[in-house]
VEXGU-827425 format. One line per 8 residues: number of its first residue (from 1); for each residue x, y, z of N, C-alpha, C. Coordinates in steps of 0.02 Angstrom, whole numbers, plus 32768, in hexadecimal, padded with zeros to 4 digits. Example, Ala and Ser with C-alpha at 12.3 -4.5 7.8 and 13.67 -1.06 7.14 Angstrom:
1 = 8294 7EE4 8186 8267 7F1F 8186 8294 7F5B 8186 | 8282 7F90 8162 82AC 7FCB 8165 8285 8002 818A
END
This chain:
1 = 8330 8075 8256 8341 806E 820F 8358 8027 81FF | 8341 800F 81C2 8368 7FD7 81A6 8384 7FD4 815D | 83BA 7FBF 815A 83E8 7FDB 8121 83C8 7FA1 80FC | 83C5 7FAE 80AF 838D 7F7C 807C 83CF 7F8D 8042 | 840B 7F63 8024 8416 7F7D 7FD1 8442 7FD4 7FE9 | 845D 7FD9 801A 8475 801D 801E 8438 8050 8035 | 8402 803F 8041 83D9 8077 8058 83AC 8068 8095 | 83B3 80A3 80B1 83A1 80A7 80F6 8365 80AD 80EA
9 = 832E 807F 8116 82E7 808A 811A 82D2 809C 8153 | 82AF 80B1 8169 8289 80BA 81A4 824F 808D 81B2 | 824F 8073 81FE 8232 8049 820A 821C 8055 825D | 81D6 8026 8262 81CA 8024 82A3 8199 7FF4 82B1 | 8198 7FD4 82F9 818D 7F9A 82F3 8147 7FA5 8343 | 810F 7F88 833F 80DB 7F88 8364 80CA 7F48 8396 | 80B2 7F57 83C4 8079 7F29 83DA 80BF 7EBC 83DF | 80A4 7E95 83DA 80B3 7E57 83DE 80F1 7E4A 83B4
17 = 8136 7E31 83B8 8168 7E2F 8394 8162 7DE3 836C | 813D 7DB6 8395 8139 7D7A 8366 80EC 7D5C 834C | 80EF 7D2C 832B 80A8 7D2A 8307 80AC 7D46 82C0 | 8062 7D50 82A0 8058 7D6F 8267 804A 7DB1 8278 | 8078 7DE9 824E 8091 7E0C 8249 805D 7E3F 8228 | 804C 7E74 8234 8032 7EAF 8211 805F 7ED0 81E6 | 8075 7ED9 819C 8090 7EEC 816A 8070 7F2E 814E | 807C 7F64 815E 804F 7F9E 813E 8084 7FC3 810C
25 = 8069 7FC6 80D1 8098 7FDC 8085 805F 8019 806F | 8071 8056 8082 8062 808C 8076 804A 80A0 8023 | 801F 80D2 801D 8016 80DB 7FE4 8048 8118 7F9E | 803F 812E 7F7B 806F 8140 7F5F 808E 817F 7F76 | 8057 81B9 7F96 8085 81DC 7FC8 8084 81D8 8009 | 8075 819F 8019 8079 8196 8074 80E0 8183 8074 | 80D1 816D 80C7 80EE 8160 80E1 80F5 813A 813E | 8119 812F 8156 8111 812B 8190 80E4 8150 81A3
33 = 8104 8198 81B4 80E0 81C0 81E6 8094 81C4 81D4 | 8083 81BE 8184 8044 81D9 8178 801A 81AD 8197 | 8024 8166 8193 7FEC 813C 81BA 7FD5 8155 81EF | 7FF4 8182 8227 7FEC 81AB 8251 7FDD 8168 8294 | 7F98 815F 82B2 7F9D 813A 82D8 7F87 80FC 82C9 | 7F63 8100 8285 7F2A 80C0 826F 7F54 8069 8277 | 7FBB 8069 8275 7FC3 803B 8294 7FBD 803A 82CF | 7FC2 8053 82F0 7FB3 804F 8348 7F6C 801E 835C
41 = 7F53 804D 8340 7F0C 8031 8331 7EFF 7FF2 8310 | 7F18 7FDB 82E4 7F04 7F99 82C0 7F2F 7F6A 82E8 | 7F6C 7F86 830E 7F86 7F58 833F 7F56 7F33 8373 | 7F5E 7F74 838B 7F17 7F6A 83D7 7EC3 7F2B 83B5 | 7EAE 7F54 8379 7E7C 7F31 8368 7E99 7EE5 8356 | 7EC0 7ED7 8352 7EC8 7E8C 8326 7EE4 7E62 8352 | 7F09 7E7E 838E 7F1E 7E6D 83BB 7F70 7E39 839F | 7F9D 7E6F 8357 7FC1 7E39 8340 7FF4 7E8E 833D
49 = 8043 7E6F 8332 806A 7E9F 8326 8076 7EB6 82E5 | 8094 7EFF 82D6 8072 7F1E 8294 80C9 7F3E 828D | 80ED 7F4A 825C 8117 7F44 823A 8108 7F70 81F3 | 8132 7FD1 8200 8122 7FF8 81D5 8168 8014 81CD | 8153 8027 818A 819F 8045 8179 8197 8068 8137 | 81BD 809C 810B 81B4 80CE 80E8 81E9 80B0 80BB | 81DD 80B0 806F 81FA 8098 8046 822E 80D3 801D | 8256 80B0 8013 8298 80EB 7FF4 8274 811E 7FBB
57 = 828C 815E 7FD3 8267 81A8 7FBC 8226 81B0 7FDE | 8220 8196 802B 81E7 81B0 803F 81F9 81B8 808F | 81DE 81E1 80B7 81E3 81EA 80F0 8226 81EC 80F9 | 8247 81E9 8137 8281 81FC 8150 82A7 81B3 812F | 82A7 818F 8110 82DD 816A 80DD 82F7 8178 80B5 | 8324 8152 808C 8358 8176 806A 8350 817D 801A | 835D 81C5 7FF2 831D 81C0 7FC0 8322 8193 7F9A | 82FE 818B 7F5F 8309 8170 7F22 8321 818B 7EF3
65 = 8335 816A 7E9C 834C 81A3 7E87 831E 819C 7E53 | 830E 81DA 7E33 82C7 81EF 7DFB 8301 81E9 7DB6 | 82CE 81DE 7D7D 829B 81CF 7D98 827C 817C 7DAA | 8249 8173 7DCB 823F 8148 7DD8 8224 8115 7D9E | 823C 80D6 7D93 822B 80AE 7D4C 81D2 8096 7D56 | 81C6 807C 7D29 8169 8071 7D43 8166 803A 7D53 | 81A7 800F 7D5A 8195 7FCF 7D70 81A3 7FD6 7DD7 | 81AD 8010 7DDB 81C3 801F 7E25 8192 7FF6 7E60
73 = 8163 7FF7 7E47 8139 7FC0 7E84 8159 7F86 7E78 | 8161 7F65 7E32 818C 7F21 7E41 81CB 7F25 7E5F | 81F3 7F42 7E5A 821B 7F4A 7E85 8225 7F45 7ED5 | 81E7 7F79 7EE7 81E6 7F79 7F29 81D0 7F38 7F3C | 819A 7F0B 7F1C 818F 7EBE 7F1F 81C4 7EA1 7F30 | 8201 7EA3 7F0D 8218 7E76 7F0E 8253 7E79 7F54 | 8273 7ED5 7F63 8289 7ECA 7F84 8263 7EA7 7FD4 | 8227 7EA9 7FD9 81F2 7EA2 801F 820B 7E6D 8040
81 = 8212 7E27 8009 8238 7DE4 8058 827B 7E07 8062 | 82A3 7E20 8056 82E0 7E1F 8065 82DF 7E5B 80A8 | 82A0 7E8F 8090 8291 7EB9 80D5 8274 7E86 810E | 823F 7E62 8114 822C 7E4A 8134 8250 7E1D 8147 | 828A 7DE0 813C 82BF 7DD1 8159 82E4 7DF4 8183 | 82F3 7E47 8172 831D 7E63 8181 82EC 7E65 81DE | 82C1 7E7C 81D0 8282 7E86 8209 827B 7E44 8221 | 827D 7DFC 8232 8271 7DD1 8241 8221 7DBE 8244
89 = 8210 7DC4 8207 81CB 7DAD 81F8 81C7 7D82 81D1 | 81A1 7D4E 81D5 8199 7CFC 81B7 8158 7D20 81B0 | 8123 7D27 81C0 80F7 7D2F 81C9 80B6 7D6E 81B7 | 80BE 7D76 8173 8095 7DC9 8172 805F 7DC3 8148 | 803D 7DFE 8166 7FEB 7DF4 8146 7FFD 7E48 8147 | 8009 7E42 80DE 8014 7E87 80C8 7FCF 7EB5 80CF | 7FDE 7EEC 80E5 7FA0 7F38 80DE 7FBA 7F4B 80CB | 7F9D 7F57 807D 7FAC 7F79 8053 7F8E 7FC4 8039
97 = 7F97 8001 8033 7F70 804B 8020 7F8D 8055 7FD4 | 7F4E 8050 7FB1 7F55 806E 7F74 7FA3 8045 7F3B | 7FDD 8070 7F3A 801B 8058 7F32 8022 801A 7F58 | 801E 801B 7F91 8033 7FE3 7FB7 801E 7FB1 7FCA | 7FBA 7FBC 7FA9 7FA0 7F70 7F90 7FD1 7F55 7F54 | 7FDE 7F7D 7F3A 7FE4 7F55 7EF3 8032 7F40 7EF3 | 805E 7F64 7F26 8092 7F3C 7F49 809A 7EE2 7F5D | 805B 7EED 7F91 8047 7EAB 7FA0 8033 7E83 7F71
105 = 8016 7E91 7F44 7FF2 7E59 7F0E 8020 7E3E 7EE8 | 8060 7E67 7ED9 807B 7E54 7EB4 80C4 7E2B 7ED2 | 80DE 7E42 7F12 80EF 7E16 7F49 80DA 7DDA 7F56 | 809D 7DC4 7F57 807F 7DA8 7F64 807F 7D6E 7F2D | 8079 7D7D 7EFA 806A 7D67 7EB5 80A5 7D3C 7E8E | 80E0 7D67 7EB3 8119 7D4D 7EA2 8120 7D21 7EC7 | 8112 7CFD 7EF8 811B 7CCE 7F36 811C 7CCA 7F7E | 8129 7D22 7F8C 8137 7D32 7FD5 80FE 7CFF 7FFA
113 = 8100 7CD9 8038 80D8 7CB6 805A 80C1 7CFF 808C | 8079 7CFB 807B 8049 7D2A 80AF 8021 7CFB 80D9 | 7FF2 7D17 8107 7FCE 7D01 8127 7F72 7D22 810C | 7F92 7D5E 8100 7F61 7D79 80E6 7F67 7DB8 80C5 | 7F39 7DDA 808B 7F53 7E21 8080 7F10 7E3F 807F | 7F10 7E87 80A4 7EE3 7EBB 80A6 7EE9 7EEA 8068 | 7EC5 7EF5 8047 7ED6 7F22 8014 7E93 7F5E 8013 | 7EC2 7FA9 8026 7EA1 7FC7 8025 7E93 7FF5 7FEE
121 = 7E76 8006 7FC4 7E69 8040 7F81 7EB2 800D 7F4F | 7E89 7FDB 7F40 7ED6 7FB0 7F18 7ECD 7FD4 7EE0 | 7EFE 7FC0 7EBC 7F03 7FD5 7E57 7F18 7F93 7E47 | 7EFE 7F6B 7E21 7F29 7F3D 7DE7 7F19 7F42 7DBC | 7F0C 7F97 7D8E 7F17 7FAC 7D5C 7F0E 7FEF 7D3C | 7F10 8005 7D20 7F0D 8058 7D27 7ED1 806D 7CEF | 7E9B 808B 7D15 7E54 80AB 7D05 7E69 8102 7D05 | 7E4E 8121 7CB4 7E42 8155 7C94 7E42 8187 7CD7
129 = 7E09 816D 7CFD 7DEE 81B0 7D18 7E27 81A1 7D72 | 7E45 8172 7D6B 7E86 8175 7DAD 7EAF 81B3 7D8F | 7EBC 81A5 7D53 7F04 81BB 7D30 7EF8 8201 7D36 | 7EB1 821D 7D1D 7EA2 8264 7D26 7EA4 8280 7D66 | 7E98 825A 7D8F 7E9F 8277 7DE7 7EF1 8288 7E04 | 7F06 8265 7DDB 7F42 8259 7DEB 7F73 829E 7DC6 | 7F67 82A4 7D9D 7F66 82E9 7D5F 7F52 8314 7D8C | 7F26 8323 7DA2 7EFA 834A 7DD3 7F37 835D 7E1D
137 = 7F4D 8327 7E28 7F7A 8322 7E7A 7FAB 8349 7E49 | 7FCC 834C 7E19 800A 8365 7DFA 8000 839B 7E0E | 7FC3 83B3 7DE8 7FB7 840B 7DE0 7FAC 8440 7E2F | 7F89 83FA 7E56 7F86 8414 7E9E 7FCA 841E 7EC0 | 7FFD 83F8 7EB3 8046 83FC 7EB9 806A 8428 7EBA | 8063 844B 7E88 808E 846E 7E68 805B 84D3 7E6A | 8022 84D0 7E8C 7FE7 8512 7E88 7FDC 8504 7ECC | 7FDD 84DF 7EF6 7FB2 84D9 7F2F 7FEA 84E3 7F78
145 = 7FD2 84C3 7F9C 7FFD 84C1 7FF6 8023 8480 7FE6 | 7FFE 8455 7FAB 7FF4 83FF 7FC8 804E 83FD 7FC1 | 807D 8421 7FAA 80CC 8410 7FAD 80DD 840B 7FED | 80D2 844F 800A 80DA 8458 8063 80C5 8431 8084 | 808F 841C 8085 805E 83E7 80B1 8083 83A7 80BD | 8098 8397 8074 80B6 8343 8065 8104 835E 8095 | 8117 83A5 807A 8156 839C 808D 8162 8378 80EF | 8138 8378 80FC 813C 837B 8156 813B 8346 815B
153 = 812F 8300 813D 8126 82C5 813B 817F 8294 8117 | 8191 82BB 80D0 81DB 82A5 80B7 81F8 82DD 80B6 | 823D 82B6 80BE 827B 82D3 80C9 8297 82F9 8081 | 8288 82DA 804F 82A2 82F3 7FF6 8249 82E1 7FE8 | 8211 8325 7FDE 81D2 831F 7FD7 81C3 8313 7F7D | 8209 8334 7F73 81EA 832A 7F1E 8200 82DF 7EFC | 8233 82D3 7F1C 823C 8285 7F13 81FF 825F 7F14 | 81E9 8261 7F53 81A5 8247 7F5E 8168 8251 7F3B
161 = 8170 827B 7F22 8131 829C 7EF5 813D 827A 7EC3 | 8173 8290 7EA0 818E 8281 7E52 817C 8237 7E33 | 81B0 820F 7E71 81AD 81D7 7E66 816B 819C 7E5B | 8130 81CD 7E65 80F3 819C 7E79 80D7 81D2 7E37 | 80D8 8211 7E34 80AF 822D 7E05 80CD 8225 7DC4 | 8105 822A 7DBD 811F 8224 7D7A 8117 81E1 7D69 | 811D 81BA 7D77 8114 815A 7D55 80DB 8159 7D39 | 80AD 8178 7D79 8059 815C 7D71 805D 8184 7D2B
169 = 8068 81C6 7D28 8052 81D8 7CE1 8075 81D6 7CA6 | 80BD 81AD 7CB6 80CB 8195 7C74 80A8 8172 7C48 | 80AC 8173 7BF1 807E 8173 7BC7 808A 812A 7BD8 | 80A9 80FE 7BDF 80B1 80BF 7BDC 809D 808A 7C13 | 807C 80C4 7C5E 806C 8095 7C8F 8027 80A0 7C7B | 800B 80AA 7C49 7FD2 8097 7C3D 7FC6 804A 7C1D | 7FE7 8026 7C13 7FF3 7FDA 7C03 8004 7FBD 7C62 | 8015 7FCE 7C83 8011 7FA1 7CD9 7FDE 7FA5 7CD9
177 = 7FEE 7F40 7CEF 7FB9 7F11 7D09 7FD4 7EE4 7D31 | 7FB1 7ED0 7D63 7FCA 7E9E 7D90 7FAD 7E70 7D89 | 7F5B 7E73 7D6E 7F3D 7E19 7D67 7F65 7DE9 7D78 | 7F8A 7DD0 7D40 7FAE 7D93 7D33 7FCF 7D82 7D8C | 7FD6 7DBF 7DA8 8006 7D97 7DEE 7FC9 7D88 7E29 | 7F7F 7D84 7E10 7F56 7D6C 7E3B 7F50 7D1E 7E48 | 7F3C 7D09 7DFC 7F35 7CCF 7E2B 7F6D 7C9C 7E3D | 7FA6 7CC8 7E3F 7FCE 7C9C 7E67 7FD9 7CAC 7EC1
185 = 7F9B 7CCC 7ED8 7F9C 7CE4 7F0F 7F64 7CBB 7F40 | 7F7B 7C95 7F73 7F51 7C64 7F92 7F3A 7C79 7FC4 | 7F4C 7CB3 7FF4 7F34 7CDD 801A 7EF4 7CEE 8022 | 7EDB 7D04 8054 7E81 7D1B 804D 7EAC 7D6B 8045 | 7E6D 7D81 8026 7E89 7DBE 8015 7E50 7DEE 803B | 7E45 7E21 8063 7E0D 7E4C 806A 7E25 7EA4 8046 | 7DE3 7EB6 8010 7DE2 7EE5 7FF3 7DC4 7F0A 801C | 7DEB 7F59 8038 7DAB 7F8F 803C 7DB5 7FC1 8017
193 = 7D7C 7FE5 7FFE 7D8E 801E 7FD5 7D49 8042 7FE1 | 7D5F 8091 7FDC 7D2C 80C7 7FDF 7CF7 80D2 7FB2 | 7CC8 80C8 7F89 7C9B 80D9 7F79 7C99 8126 7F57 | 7CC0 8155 7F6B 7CC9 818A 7F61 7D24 81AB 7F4A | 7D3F 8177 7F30 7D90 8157 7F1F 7D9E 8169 7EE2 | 7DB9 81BD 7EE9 7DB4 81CF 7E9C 7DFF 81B3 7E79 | 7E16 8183 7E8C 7E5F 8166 7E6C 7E38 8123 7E61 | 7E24 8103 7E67 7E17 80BC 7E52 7DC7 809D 7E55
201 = 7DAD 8087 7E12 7D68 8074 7E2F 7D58 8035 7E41 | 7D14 8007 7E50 7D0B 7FC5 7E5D 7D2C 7F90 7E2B | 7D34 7FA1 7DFD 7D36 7F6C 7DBF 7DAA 7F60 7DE4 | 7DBD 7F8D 7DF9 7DFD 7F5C 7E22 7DD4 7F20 7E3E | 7DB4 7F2F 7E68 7D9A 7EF8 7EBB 7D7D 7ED8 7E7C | 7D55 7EDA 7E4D 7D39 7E8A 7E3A 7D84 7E66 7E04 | 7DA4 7E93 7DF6 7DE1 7E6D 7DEA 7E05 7E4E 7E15 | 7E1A 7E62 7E30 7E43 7E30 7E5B 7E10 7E02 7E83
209 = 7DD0 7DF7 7E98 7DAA 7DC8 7EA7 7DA9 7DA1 7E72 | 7DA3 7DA0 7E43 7D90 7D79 7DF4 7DDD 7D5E 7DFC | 7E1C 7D6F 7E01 7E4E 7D54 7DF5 7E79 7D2B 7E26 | 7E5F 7D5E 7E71 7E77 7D24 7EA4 7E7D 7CD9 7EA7 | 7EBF 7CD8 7ECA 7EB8 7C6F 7EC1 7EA8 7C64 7F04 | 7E87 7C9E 7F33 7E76 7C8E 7F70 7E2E 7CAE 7F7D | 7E13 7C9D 7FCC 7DE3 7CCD 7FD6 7DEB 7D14 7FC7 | 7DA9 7D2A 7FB6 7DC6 7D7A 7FC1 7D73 7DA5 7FE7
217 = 7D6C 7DEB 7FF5 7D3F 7DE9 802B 7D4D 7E3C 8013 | 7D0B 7E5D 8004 7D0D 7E99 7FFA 7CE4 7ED2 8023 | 7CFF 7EFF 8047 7CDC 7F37 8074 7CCC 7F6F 802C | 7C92 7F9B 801E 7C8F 7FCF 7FFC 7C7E 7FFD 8043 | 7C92 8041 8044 7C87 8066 8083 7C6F 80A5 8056 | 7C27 80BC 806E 7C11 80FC 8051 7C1A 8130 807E | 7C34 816D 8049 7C54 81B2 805B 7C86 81A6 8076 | 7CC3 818C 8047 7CEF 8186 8056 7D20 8177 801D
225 = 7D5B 81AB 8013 7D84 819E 7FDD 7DBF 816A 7FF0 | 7DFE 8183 7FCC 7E33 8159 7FBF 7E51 8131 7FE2 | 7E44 814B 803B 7E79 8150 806F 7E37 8134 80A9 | 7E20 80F1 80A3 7DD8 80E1 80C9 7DF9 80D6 8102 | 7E40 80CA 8125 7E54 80CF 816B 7E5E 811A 8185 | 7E69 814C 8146 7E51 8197 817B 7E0C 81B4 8172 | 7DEA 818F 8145 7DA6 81C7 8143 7D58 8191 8163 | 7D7F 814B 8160 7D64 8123 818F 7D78 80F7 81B3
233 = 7D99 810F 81EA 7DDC 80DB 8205 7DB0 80AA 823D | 7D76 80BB 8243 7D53 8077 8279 7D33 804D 825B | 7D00 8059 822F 7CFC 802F 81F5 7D2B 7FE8 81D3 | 7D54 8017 81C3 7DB4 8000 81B0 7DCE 7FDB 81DD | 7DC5 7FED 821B 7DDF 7FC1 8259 7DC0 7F80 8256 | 7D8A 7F87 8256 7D4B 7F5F 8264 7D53 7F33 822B | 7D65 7F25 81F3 7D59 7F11 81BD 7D8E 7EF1 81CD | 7DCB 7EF5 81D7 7E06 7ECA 81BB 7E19 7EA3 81FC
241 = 7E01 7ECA 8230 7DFD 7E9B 8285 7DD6 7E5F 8260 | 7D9B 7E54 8254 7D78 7E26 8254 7D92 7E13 8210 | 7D9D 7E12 81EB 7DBC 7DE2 81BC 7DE4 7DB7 81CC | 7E29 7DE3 81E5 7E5A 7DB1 8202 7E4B 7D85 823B | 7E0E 7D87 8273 7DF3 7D6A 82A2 7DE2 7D29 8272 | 7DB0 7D3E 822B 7D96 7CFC 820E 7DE0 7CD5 81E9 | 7E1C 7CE2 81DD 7E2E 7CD0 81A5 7E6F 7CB2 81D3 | 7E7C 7CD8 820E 7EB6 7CA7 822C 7E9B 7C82 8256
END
């Protein structure tokens, strides 16, 4: 655990302790545990140390309190150097999922010094037919297993839920945008996204390419939705190994 502002996070640390750093920022209901082994794996493949941890109201950390405001990704932006200090990292090349691309971008955007950022299924802005899927996860929530399922992953599950489902569908996070914090981002950036990604379509990836102030480098992966490190994790391997091979 590392105490952040009064709250305990959970954390764990991989593979090489110095160098550039693997940063993995989960998506809106992940967590630690959910990555399951895919850091292990991106350790081994990159041959660099990887640095994961579960953000307050998720996984075994300490919750948040709801409801959650819609600026809550900036937030978590901003607390990130003061985590990564806390972690002794100079050095990180954010992987970002879904929520936790758009963590990084905006981290990033604000000044944090990266080396590089992976962004997987990013958002820098909110599309009609995300918002309905997302509407969709509510109803599965609240009719389905999917409460129980999540529950095995966080400690307070509706926190976790709430806090990511209720913002997104506040009437007012339909105005979030991140553009503006691109091109202050000098980083190479590598996009992958599923082809089959019923939360976000291509027109993110040619945004943030169009706005980057750095390289940027896009994987599309067919038959494959939201989550292209579980429904194509060699691919996924393969893609961001050799990026970072070209870019450091």
């Amino acid at each position: 655990m590392i105490e952040l502002r009064g709250k305990k996070l959970e954390t764990a640390r991989l593979g090489p302790l110095q160098g550039p750093t693997l940063v993995l920022l989960h998506e809106g209901l992940g967590s630690l545990g959910l990555w399951r082994d895919f850091p292990q794996k991106l350790s081994d493949a990159t041959g660099l140390g990887a640095f994961i941890y579960s953000r307050a109201g998720y996984g075994r950390s300490d919750p948040a309190p709801l409801p959650r405001p819609i600026r809550y990704m900036h937030d978590e932006a901003e607390l990130l150097p003061e985590l990564l200090r806390s972690a002794n990292i100079s050095a990180p090349i954010l992987v970002g999922h879904s929520d936790g691309a758009s963590i990084a971008i905006i981290a990033a955007g604000m000044g944090l010094s990266t080396r590089a950022l992976v962004l997987e299924a990013p958002h820098v802005f909110t599309e009609e037919s995300g918002l309905q899927s997302i509407a969709k996860v509510r109803d599965l929530y609240t009719q389905s297993d999917l409460r129980m399922r999540l529950s095995r992953w966080h400690d307070d599950v509706d926190v976790a839920f709430r806090g990511w489902n209720d913002a997104w569908l506040h009437p007012e996070f339909r105005r979030w945008n991140l553009e503006a914090y691109l091109p202050s981002i000098p980083s190479p950036i590598l996009m992958i996204q599923g082809l089959n990604d019923e939360y976000g379509s291509e027109a993110q990836l040619r945004a943030i390419a169009r706005g980057a102030g750095g390289p940027t480098e896009t994987v599309l992966l067919p038959d494959c939705g939201h989550s292209p490190h579980k429904d194509k994790p060699e691919e996924t391997l393969r893609a961001i190994a050799g990026f970072l091979r070209r870019v450091l």
